[in-house]
C-alpha positions in Angstrom: 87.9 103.6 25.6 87.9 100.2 24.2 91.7 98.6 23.8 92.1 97.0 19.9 91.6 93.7 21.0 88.6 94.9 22.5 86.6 96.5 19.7 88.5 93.3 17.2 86.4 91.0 19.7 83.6 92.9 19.6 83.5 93.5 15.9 83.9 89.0 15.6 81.3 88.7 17.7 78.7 91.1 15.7 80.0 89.2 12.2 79.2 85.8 14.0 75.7 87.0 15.5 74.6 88.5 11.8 76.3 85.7 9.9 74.1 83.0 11.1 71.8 81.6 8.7 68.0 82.3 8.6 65.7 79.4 8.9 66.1 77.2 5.9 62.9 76.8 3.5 62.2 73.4 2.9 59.5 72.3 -0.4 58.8 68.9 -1.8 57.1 66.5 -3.5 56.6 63.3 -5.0 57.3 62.7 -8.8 56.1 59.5 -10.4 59.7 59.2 -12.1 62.4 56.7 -11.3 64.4 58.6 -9.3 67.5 58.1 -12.1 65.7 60.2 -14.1 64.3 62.9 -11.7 68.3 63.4 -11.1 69.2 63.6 -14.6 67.0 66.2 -15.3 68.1 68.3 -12.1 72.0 67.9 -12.2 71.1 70.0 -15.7 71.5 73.6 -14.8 70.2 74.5 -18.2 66.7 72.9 -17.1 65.8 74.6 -13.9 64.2 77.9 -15.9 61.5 75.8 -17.2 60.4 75.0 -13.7 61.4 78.2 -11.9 60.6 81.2 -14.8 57.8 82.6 -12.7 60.2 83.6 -10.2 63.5 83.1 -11.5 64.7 85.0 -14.4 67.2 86.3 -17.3 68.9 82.7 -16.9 72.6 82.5 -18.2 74.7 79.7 -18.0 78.8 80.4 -16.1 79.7 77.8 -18.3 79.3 75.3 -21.3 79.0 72.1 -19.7 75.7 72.9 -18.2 75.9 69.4 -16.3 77.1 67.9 -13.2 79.9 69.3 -10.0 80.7 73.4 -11.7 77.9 74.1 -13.7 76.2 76.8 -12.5 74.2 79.8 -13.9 73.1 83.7 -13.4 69.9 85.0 -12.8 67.4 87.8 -11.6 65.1 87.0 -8.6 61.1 88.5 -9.6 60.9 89.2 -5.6 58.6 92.6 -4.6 60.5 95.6 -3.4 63.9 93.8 -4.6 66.4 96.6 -5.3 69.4 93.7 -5.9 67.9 91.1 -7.7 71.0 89.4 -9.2 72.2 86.1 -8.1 74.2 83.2 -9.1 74.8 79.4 -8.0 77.1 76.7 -8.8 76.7 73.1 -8.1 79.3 71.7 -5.6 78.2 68.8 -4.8 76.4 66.1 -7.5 75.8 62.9 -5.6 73.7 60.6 -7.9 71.4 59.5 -7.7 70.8 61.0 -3.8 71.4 64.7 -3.6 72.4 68.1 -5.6 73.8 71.0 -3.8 74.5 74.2 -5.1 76.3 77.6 -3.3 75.9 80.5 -4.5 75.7 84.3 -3.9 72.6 87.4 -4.0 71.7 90.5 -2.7 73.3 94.1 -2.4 77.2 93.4 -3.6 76.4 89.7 -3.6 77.1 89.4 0.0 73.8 87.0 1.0 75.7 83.7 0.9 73.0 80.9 -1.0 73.0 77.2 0.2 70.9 75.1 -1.9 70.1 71.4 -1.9 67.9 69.0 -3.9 67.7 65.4 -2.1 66.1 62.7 -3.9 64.3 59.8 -2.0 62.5 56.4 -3.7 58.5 56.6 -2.9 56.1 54.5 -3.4 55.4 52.8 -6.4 58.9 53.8 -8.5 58.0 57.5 -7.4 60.8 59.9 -6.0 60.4 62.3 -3.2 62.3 65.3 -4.7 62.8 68.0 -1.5 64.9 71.2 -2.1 66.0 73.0 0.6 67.1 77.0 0.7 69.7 78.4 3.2 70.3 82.2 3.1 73.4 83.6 5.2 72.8 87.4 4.9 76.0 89.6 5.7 74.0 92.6 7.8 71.6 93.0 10.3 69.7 94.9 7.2 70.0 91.6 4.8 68.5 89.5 7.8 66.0 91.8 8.1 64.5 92.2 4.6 64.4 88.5 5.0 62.4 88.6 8.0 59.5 91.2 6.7 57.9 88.3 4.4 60.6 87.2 2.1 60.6 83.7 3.9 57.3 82.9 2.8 57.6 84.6 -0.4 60.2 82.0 -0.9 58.0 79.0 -0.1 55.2 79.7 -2.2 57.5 80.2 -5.4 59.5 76.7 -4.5 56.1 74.8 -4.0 54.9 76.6 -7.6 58.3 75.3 -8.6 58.1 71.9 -7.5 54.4 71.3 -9.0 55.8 72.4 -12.3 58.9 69.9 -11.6 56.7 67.5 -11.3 54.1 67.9 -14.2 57.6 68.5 -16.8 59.3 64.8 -15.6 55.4 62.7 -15.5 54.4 64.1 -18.9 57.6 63.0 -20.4 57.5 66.8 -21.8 60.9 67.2 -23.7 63.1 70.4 -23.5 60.6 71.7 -26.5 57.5 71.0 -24.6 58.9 72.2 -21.2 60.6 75.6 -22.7 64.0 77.0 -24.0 66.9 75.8 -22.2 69.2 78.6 -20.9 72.4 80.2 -22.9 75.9 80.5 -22.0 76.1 84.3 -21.2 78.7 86.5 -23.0 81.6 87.7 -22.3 
């Protein structure tokens, strides 16, 4: 029989092997926008449904101030066979014009940690390189799993669909009208 120490160990050790994050997903892409701009648009949570709505939906704001370090919103993730397809980020880090990171939480009880990040780049030509990069931190060996069986490149395809339609809203000049409604502050 194990001593408490023993089976505490153990039990630390299992948490640290499970709580390791899965491979990040990387997408990007170059916008013809001054890079000001491109960041403007992003560090507005209220935007991002009318570039992720394919996959992404039932947006509602946390907050009012939809903008900058806090905001953050609510949504449901279209994924197949997705039993828990709540989740919810909030930006924690707004570095303009350079990089936007947002934390947040998914899955079964919300216990799939999020790490997101948009980093912006100058291109060619006044263009920005806009890459946005996903980092799940599932909670049990099931989590990492479900991940595993094709929900990695699941992800991929519906952040390059993403990023395309990023890119043809900010080089059209399309204004919140053109692009779509902007998201609501949920009630409460």
């Amino acid at each position: 029989m194990r001593s408490r120490s023993g089976r505490e160990r153990a039990k630390r050790e299992r948490a640290n092997k499970l709580g390791r994050a899965v491979d990040p997903v990387t997408v990007s892409i170059v916008v013809s926008a001054p890079r000001e701009r491109v960041f403007d648009y992003l560090q507005d949570i209220a935007n991002h449904p009318q570039f992720t709505d394919h996959y992404l939906v039932d947006w509602h704001l946390t907050r009012i101030d939809s903008v900058g370090r806090g905001a953050g919103a609510r949504f449901r993730v279209k994924a197949p066979r997705n039993r828990f397809s709540w989740a919810d980020v909030t930006f924690t880090e707004v570095d303009r014009p350079h990089r936007i990171v947002e934390v947040g939480r998914t899955g079964k009880e919300n216990r799939v940690r999020t790490l997101g990040v948009y980093d912006l780049a100058p291109a060619a030509s006044g263009a920005t390189r806009v890459r946005f990069t996903l980092e799940t931190i599932p909670a049990t060996l099931s989590d990492r799993l479900l991940e595993g069986l094709g929900g990695r490149a699941w992800t991929r395809r519906k952040g390059e669909r993403a990023m395309r339609r990023l890119r043809g809203i900010l080089e059209q000049g399309a204004g919140a009208e053109a692009a779509g409604p902007r998201v609501t502050v949920a009630g409460g």
